[in-house]
N, C-alpha and C positions, 0 to 999 in steps of 0.2 A: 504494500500500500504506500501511497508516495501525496503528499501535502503540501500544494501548491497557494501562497496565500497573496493575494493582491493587496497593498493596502491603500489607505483613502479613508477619508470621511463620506458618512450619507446624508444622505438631506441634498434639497435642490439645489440649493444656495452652495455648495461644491464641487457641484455635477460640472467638468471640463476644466479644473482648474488642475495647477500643476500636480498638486497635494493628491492627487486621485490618478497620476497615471498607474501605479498599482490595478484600480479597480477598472478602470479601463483597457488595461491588457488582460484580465481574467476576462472581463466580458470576452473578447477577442477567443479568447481560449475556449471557455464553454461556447461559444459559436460552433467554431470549427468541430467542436466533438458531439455538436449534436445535441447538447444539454443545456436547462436551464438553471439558475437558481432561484430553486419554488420552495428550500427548505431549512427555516432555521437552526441551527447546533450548536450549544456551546456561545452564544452571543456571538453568532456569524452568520450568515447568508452561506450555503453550501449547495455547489452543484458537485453531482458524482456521476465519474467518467470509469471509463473501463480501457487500457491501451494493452494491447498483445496479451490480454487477459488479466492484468494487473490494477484494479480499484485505485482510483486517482479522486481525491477530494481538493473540489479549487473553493477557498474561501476569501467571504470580503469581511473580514472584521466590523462589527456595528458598536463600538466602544468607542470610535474617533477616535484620530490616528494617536495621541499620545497616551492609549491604552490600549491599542491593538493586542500588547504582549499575552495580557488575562485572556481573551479568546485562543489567541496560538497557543498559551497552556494549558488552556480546555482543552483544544482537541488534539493536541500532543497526546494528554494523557488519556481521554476516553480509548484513544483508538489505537495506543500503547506504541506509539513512535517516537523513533530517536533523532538527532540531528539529521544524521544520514539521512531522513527520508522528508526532509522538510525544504523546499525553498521560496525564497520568499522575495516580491516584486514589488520595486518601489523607485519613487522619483530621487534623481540625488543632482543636488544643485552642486554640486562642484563639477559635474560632468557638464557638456558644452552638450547645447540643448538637439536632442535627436538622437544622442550616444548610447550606445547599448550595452553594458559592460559586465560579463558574468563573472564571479568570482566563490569560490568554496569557504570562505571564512572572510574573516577579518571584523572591526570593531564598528561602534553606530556612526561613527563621524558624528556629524551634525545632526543628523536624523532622529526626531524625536521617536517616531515609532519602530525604528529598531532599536533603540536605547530601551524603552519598553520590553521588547520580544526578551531582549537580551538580558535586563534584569530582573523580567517575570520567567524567564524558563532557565537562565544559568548559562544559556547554550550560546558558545561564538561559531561554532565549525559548525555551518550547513550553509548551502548555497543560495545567493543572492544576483537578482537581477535586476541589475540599476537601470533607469532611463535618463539621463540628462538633460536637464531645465534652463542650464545656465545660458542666458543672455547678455552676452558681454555690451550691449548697448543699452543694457538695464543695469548696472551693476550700483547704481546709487538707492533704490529702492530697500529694504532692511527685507534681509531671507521671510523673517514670520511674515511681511506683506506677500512679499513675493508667490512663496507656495501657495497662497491662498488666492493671488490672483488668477482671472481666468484668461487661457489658452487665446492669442490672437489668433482668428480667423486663418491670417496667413500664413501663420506654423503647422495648419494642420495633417496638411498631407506629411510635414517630415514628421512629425508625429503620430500619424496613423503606420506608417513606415518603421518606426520602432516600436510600436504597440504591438503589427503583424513578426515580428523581428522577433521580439519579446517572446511573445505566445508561441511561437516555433524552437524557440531553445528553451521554454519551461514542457512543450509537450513532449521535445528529445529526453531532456533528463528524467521524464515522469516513465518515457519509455525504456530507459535502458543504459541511456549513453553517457560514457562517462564526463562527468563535470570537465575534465582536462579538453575532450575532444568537443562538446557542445560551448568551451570557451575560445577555442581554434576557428569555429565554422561562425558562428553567432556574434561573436565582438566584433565592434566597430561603429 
């Protein structure tokens, strides 16, 4: 079983803003698989996929992002999975905005809702799929505005571009392949 978790705030008033490309690449995911998210778990939104016959749960956290963690350690532990089998999607303003950047470990940086995951479960080693926000012709605006502003119009195709980017190296590793090689084919 492998646990794919987008993160983002809900509510209207988030919906296309930086802060939500997480839940904007899961949607992208459960498309492609065929699946909805019709069912609450653990204080998440949860669609459940099946890849090469292996149970893939993609969740959106409903805690808002600087509690995302308490969800990811629900259902860490109902469904009795380890880092290994966890990765997890989210926006990171230090990447230049469109960037795709998979990585097996490493710390929250700036990121509130991995600073969460990571001091509500303990866990640094499992894999992470960054999307890149950073606007270097925005750089005077302060990050907490920023992630919460919404998506110009005119970014969006390079943005829908790492969304589908996204969701293809979170459905390789759900399927099999190892973190090293879905970080070869998928970065950039």
């Amino acid at each position: 079983m492998y646990l794919i978790v987008g993160l983002g705030n809900h509510g209207i008033e988030y919906q296309k803003t930086f802060h939500n490309m997480g839940f904007m690449t899961v949607d992208i995911l459960a498309e492609k698989l065929g699946v909805n998210f019709k069912k609450k778990e653990c204080e998440a939104l949860i669609a459940e996929a099946y890849i090469r016959g292996e149970k893939i749960i993609i969740a959106k956290p409903q805690t808002y992002m600087n509690n995302s963690g308490r969800a990811v350690k629900q259902l860490l532990n109902k469904h009795k999975l380890t880092e290994e089998n966890l990765c997890v999607i989210y926006d990171d303003y230090d990447l230049p905005k469109g960037a795709v950047r998979i990585r097996p470990s490493g710390s929250a940086g700036t990121h509130n809702g991995m600073r969460s995951i990571i001091g509500e479960t303990g866990m640094k080693n499992f894999t992470r799929i960054r999307i890149g926000i950073k606007d270097e012709n925005l750089t005077e605006i302060p990050i907490v505005n920023y992630v919460l502003s919404r998506i110009r119009s005119a970014d969006d195709e390079l943005f829908y571009q790492a969304f589908d980017r996204a969701s293809d190296a979170a459905k390789a590793l759900a399927g099999g392949l190892s973190v090293e090689l879905t970080m070869t084919k998928y970065n950039g």
